[in-house]
N, C-alpha and C positions, 0 to 999 in steps of 0.2 A: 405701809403699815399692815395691809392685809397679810403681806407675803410672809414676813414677819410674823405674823400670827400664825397663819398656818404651818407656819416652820414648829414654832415654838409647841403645837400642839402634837406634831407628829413627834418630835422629841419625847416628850411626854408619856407618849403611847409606849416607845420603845421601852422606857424607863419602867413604865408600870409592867410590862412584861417582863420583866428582869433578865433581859436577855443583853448580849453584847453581839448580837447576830449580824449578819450583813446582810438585811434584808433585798434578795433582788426576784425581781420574777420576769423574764421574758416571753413577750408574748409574742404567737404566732405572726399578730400583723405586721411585729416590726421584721420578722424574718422572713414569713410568706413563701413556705416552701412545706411539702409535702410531711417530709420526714424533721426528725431532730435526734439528736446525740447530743450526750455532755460526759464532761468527766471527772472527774478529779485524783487524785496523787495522796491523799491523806491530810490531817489539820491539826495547829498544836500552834506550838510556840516557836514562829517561823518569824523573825525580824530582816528588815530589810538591813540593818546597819550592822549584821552579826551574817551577811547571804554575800560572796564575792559576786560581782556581775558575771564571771566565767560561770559560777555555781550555778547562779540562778539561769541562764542562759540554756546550759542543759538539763534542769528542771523543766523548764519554758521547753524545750524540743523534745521531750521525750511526753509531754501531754500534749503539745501539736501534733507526732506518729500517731500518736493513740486515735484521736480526735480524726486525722485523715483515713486515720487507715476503718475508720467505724461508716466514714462518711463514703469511701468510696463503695463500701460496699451496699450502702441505703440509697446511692446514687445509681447503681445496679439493678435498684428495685432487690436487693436481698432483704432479707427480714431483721427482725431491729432484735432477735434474738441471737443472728450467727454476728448483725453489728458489736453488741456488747461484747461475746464471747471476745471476737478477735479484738476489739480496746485492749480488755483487759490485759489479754496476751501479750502484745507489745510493752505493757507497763508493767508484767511478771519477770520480760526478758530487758527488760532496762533497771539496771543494779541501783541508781538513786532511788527506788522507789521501795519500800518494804513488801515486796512480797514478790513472792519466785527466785530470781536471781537473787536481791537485793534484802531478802528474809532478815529477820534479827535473829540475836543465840536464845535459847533455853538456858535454864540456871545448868544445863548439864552441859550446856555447849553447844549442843545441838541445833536444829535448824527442823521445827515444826508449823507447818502451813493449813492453811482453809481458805475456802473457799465456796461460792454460792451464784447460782443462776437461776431467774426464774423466768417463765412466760407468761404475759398479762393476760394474756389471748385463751389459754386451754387453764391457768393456775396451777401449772404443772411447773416441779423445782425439783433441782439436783445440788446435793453439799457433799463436804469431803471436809474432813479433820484429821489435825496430827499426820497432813503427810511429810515425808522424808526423801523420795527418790522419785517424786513427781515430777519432770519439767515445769511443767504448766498445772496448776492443779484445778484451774476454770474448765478445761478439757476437761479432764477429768468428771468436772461435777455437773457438765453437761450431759457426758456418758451415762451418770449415774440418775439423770433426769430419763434419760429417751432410751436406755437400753436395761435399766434394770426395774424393778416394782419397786423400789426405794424411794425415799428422798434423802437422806443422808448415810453416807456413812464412811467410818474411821481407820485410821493405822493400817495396819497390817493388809486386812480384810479390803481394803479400799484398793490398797496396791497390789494384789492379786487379782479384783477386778481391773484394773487396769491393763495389766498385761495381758490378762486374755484377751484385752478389747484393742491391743494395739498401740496405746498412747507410750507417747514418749516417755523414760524414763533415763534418769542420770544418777552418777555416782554423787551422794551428798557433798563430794568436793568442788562440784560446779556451782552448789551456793555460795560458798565460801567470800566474803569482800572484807577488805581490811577494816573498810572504815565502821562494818558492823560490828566485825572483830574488837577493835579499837574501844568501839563504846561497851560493848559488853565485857572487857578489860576494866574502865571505868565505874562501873555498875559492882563487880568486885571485889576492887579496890577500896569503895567506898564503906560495904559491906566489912570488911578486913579493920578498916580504919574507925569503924566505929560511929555514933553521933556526931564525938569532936571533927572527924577527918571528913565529915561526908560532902560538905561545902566544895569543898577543896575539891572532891571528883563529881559533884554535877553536871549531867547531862541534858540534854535539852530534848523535846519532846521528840525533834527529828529524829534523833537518835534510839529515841525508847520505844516510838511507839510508833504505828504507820499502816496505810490500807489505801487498797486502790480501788476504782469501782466506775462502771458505767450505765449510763440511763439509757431508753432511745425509743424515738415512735417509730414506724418506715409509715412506707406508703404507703398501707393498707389501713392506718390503725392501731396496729397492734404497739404495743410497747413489752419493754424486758429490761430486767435489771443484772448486773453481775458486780460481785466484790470479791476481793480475793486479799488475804497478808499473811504475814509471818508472823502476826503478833506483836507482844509487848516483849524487850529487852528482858532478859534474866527471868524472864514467866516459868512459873514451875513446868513440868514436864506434864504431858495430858490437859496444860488448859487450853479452853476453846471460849475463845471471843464472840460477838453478836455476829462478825461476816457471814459464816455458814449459820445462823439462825434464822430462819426464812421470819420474818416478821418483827425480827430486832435488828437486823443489818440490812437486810437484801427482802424486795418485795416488788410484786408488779401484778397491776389487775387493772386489765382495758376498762373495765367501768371508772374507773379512778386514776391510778397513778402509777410509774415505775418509782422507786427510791431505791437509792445506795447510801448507806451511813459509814461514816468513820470517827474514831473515837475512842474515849473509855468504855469499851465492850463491854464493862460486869454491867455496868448505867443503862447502855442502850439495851442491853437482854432486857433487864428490870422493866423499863420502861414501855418495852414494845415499841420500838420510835417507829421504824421502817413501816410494820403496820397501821401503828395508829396516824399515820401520817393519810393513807387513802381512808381508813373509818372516820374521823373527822370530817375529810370530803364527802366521802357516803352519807354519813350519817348528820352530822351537822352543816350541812350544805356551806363549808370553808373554801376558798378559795385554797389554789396550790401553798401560794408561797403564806399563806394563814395557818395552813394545818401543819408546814412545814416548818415554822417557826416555832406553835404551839407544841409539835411534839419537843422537839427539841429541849424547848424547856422545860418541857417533866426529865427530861435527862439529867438536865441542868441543877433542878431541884433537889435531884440526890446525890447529887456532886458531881456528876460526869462532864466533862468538856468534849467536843468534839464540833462534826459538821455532817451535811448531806447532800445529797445535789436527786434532782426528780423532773420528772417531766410527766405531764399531765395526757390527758384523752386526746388534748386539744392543741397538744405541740407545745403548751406556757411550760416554762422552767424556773426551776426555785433554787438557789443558791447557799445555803443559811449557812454561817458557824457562828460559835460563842468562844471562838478561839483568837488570836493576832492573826491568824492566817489559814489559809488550804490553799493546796496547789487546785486549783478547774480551771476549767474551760470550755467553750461550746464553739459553734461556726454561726456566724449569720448568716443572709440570707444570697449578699452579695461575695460570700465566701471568705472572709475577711476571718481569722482563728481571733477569738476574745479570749485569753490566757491573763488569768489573774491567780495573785499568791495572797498579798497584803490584804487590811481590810481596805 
């Protein structure tokens, strides 16, 4: 009867915060290891019964790369700032994922990206918008952290820093993937066909919308966050989502907390989720996955759906969305990959 009760109250709680979140928080002592990494792939309207097991399989292997390839290097004792960078990297060059390779179209056709890094350790951050002939635009927005007096910046001007700096650069035909092609074909068509016809070409959030993004403490301490996408499907030309927003997508501050959002980016700007997710901890002495929830749902509140992934001072990790789904995932302690999509 007790347990029961106590069930029935935590329900409760969930309910009166009007969240559909998946509250989880993992704490250091069940992992008991120095460092932490997490990740995630984006969050929307991702169903298991609408996901082929091949599909989801190399969803699931391309946030395991990520997740190994963050860990090897915090297992190195590297810093939990080149950790995230290279996550994200791996999940720019794998095409299931929205951003880098895997970008969606602009209403022009096009293929415009952002991107964001920060360090919790110095609160020093690098972003990058609207690029086109970036490989990797997390490179990039690291460069523009450590090598220029900026913290963001866009188009043009962005990709002439880059090239003086070295970073890779490709013919916009190496974004190029059918299946983005395909839905932003859909997107279109829809448009063409009108109210009556638009049923008929509905897309699903996988397809419209998408962002990748990594947390991470190493051994010293310190923590850092990175996100990076291609946006929303058929997005006018020049818009920029929360990713490259230091304090609405992407944030990290060793008193507090690293976080990566993903989501309806006009919501999370509005809200400040990324930030108010460590002022909360600061300030209203919340626990992780408390503030992490709680921001969320001022997101929520103004219509925005999405999700975040964070990791604390202290190695605890917070998982939240108010979506069917996000692709993360983290490592234990006994090295086992915990890769979850569904709620």
């Amino acid at each position: 009867m007790v347990k029961l009760t106590c069930l029935a109250i935590r329900c409760l709680a969930f309910a009166l915060c009007g969240m559909v979140a998946h509250a989880q928080e993992i704490s250091p002592r069940m992992t008991r290891q120095k460092f932490q990494v997490a990740v995630h792939g984006g969050a929307g309207t991702i169903e298991r019964s609408k996901m082929t097991p091949e599909r989801e399989q190399e969803y699931r292997a391309g946030i395991e790369n990520a997740l190994r390839t963050g860990r090897e290097i915090l297992q190195a004792n590297g810093s939990s700032l080149a950790a995230v960078e290279a996550a994200v990297r791996v999940l720019e060059d794998d095409p299931h994922f929205n951003a880098g390779k895997g970008s969606v179209f602009t209403s022009a056709g096009k293929i415009e990206m952002d991107a964001a890094i920060m360090d919790g350790k110095t609160l020093a951050a690098g972003a990058v918008a609207g690029i086109e002939h970036v490989r990797n635009p997390i490179v990039l927005a690291r460069a523009v952290m450590e090598k220029s007096k900026h913290v963001m910046m866009i188009g043009a001007g962005a990709e002439e820093f880059a090239k003086g700096h070295g970073i890779d650069m490709v013919d916009p035909k190496y974004f190029f993937t059918q299946d983005r092609w395909d839905a932003f074909q859909k997107v279109k068509a829809a448009e063409n066909a009108g109210a009556d016809g638009s049923k008929k070409f509905m897309i699903s959030d996988a397809e419209r919308h998408g962002t990748v993004g990594a947390v991470a403490r190493d051994s010293q301490g310190n923590l850092a966050a990175a996100t990076s996408t291609g946006g929303t499907t058929n997005k006018l030309p020049g818009r920029v989502g929360d990713s490259p927003v230091i304090g609405a997508g992407t944030y990290a501050d060793n008193a507090t907390c690293a976080v990566s959002c993903t989501g309806d980016g006009e919501f999370f700007i509005r809200a400040g989720v990324a930030h108010q997710v460590s002022a909360l901890m600061e300030l209203r002495g919340m626990s992780l996955s408390e503030a992490a929830e709680h921001a969320l749902a001022q997101a929520e509140k103004l219509g925005g759906t999405g999700g975040l992934i964070a990791v604390d001072k202290n190695g605890n990790i917070a998982l939240p969305f108010n979506t069917s789904g996000m692709y993360r995932g983290y490592i234990r302690e006994d090295g086992k990959f915990i890769i979850e999509i569904y709620k």
